[in-house]
SEGUBA-273551 format. One line per field, with one value per residue: residue number from 0; x, y, z of N, C-alpha, C, O, CB in turn; residue in three letters. Coordinates in nm, 2 decimals. Glycine has a CB too. Example, Ala and Ser with C-alpha at 12.3 -4.5 7.8 and 13.67 -1.06 7.14 Angstrom:
SEGUBA-273551
pos	[0;1] $
nx	[1.32;1.28] $
ny	[-0.57;-0.22] $
nz	[0.78;0.71] $
cax	[1.23;1.37] $
cay	[-0.45;-0.11] $
caz	[0.78;0.71] $
cx	[1.32;1.29] $
cy	[-0.33;0.00] $
cz	[0.78;0.79] $
ox	[1.42;1.34] $
oy	[-0.33;0.11] $
oz	[0.85;0.80] $
cbx	[1.13;1.41] $
cby	[-0.45;-0.06] $
cbz	[0.90;0.57] $
code	[ALA;SER] $
end
This chain:
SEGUBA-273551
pos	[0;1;2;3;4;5;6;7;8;9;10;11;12;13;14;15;16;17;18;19;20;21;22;23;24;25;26;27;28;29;30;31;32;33;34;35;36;37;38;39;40;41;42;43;44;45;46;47;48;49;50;51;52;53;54;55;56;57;58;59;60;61;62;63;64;65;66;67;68;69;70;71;72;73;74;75] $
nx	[0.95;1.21;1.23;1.37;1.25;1.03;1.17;1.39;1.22;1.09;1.31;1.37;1.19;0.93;0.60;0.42;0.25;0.36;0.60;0.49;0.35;0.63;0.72;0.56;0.35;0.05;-0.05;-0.12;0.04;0.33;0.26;0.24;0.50;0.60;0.50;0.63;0.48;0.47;0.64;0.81;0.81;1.13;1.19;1.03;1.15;1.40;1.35;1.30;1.52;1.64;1.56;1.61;1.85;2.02;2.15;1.98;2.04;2.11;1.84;1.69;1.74;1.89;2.17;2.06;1.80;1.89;2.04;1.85;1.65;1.84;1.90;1.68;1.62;1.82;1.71;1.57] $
ny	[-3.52;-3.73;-4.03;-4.27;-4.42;-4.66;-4.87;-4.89;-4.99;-5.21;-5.39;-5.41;-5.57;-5.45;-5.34;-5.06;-5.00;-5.04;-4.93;-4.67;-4.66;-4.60;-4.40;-4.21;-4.12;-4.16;-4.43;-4.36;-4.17;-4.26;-4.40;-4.15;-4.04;-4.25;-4.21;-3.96;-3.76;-3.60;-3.43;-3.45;-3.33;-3.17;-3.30;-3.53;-3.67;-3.71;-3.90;-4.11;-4.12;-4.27;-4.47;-4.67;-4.64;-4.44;-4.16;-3.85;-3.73;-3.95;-4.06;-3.89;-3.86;-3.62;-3.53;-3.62;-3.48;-3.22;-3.17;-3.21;-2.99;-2.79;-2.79;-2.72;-2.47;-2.39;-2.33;-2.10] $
nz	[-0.92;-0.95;-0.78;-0.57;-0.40;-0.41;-0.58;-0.36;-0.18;-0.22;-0.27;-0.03;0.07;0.18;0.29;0.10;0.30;0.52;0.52;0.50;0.77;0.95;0.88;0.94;0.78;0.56;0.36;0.08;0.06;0.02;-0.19;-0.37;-0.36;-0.50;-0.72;-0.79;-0.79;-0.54;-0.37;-0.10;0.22;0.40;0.63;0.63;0.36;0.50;0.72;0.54;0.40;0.57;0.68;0.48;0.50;0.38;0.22;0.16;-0.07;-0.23;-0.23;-0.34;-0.62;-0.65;-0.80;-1.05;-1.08;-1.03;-1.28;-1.47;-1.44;-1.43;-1.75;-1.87;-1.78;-1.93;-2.18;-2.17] $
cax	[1.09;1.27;1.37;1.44;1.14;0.98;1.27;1.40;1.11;1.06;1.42;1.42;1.05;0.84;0.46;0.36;0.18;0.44;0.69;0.40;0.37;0.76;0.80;0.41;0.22;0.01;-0.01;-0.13;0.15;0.37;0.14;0.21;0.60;0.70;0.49;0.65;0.37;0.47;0.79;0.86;0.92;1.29;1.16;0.96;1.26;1.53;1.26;1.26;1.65;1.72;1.47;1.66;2.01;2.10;2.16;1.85;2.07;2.09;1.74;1.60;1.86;1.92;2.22;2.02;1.74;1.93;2.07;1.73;1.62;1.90;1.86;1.48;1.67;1.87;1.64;1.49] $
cay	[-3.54;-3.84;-4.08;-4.43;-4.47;-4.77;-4.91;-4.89;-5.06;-5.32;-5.43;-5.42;-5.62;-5.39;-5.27;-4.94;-4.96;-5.07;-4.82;-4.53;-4.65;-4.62;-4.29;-4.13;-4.08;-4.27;-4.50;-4.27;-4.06;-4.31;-4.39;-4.04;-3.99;-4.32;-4.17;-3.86;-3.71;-3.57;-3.40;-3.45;-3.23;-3.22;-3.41;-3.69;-3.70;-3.74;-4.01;-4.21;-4.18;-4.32;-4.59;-4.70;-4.63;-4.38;-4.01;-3.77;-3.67;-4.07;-4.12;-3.84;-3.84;-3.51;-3.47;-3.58;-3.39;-3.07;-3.16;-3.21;-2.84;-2.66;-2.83;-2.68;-2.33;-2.34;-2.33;-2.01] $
caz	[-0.89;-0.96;-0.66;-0.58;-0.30;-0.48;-0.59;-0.22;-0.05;-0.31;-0.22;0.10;0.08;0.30;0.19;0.18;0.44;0.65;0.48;0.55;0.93;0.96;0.86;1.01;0.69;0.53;0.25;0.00;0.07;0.00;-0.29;-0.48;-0.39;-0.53;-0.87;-0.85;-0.81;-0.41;-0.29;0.05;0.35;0.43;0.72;0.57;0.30;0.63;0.76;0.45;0.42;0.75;0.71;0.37;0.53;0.25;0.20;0.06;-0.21;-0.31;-0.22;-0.43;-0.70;-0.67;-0.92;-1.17;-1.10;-1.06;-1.41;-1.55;-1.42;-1.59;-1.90;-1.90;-1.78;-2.04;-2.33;-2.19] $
cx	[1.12;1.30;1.34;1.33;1.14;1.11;1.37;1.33;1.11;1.21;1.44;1.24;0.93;0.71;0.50;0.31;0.26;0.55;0.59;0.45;0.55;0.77;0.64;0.37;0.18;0.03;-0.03;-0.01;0.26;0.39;0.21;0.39;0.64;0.68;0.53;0.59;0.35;0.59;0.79;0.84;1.06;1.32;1.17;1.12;1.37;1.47;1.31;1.43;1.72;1.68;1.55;1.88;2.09;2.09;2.00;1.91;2.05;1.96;1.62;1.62;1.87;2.03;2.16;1.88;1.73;1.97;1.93;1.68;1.73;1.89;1.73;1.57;1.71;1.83;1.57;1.55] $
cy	[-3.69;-3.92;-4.24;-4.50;-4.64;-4.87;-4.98;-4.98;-5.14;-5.43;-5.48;-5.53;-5.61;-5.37;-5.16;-4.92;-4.98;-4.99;-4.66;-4.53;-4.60;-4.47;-4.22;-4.10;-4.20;-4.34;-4.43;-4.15;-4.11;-4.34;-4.30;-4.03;-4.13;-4.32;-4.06;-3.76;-3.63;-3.52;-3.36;-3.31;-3.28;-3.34;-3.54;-3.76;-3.77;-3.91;-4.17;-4.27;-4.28;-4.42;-4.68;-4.71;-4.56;-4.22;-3.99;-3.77;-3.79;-4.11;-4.02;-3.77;-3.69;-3.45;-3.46;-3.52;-3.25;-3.05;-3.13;-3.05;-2.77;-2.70;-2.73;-2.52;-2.27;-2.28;-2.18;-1.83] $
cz	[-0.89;-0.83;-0.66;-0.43;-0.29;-0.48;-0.46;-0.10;-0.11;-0.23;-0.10;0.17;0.20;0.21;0.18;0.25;0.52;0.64;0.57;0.75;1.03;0.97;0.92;0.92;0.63;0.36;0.10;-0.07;0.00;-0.17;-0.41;-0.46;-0.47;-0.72;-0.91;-0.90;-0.68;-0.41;-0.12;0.10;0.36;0.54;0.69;0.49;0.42;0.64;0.68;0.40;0.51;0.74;0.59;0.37;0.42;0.26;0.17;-0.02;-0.28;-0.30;-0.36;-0.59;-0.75;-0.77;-1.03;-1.17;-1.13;-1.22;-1.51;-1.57;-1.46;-1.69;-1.96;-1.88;-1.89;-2.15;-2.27;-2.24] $
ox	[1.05;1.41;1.29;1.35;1.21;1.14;1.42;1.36;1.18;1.19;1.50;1.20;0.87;0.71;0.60;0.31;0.24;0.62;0.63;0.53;0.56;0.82;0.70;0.31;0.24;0.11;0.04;0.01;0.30;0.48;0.24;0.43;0.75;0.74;0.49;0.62;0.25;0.66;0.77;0.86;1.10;1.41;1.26;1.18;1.40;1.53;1.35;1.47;1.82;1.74;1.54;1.98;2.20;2.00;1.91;1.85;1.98;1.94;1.52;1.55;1.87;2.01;2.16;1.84;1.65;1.96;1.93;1.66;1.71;1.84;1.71;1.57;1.68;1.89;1.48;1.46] $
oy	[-3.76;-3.89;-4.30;-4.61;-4.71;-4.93;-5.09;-5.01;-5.21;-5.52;-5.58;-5.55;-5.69;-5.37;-5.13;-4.80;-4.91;-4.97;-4.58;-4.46;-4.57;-4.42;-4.13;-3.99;-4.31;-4.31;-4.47;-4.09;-4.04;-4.33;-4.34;-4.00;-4.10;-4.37;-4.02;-3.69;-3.57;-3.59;-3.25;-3.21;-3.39;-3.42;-3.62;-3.85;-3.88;-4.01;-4.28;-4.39;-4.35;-4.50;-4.79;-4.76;-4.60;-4.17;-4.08;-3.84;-3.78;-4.22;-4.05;-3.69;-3.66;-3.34;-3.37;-3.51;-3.19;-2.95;-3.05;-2.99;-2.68;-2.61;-2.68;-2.45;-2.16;-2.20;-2.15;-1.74] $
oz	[-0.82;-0.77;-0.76;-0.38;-0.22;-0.38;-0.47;0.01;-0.04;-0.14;-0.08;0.28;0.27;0.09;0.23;0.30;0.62;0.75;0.66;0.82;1.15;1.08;0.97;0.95;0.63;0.27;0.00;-0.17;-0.08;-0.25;-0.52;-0.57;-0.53;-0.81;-1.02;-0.99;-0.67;-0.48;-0.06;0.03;0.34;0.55;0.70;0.54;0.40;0.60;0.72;0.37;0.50;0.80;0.63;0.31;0.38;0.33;0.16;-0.11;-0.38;-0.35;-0.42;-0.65;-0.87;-0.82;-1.10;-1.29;-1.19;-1.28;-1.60;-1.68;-1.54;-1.76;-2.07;-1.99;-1.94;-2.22;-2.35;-2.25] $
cbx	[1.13;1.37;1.36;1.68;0.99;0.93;1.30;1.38;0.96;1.07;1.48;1.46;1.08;0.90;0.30;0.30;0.07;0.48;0.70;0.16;0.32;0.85;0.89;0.41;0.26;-0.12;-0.08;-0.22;0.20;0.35;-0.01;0.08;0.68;0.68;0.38;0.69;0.27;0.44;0.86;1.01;0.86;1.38;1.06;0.79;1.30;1.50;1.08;1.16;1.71;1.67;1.28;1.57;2.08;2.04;2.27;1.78;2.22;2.17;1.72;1.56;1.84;1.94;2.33;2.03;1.71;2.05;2.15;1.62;1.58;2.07;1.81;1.29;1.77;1.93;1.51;1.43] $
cby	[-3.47;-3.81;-4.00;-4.44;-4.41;-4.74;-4.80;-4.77;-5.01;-5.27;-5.35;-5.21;-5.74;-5.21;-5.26;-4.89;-5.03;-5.21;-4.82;-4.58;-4.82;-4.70;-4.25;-4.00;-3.96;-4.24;-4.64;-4.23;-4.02;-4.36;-4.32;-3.87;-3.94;-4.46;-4.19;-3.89;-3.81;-3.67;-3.25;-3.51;-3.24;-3.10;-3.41;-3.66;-3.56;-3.61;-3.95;-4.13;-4.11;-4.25;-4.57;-4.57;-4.78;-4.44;-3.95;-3.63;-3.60;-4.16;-4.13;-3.76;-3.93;-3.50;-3.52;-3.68;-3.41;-3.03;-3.30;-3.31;-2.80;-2.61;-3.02;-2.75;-2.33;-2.41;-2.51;-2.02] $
cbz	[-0.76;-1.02;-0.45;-0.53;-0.37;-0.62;-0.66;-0.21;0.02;-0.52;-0.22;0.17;0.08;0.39;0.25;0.15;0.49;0.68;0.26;0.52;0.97;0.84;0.67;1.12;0.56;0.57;0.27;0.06;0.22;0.09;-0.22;-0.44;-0.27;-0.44;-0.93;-0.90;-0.84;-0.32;-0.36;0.07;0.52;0.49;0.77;0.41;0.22;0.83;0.72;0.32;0.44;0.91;0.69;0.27;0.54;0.10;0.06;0.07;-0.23;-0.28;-0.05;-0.37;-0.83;-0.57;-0.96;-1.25;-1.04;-0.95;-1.43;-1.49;-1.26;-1.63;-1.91;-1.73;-1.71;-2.07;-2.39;-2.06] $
code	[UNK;UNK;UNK;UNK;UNK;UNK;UNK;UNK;UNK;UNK;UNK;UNK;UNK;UNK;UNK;UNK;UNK;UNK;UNK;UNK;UNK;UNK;UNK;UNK;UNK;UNK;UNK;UNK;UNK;UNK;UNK;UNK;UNK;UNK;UNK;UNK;UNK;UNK;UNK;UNK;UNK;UNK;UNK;UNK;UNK;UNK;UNK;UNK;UNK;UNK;UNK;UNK;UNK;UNK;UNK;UNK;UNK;UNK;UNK;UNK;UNK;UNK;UNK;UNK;UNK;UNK;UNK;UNK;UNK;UNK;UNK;UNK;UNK;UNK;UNK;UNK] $
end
């Protein structure tokens, strides 16, 4: 799933590790959502909003994710 993690912490000039400790998982964790390679709990996701001062929906670009997944619907 697409989101703005990375992008988000870079910005805001935290590690991962100090992003991980922020939100209670570790740096690994951190690690695999920011390759899109993890999807949150609604929790963690909340966590990571809050820490970034932004929605989930803008943090995990949810329109255009949902757009991407009908597109793939569509073709079936």
């Amino acid at each position: 799933m697409k989101n703005r993690v990375k992008e988000l912490r870079t910005a805001t000039g935290i590690t991962q590790q100090q992003l991980a400790e922020r939100v209670h998982v570790s740096a690994r964790t951190i690690i695999s959502l920011e390759k899109g390679q993890y999807n949150p709990s609604l929790l963690l996701a909340y966590r990571l909003a809050e820490q970034f001062g932004t929605s989930i929906e803008e943090l995990y670009c949810l329109k255009e994710n949902r757009e991407e997944e009908d597109k793939r619907y569509e073709n079936l």
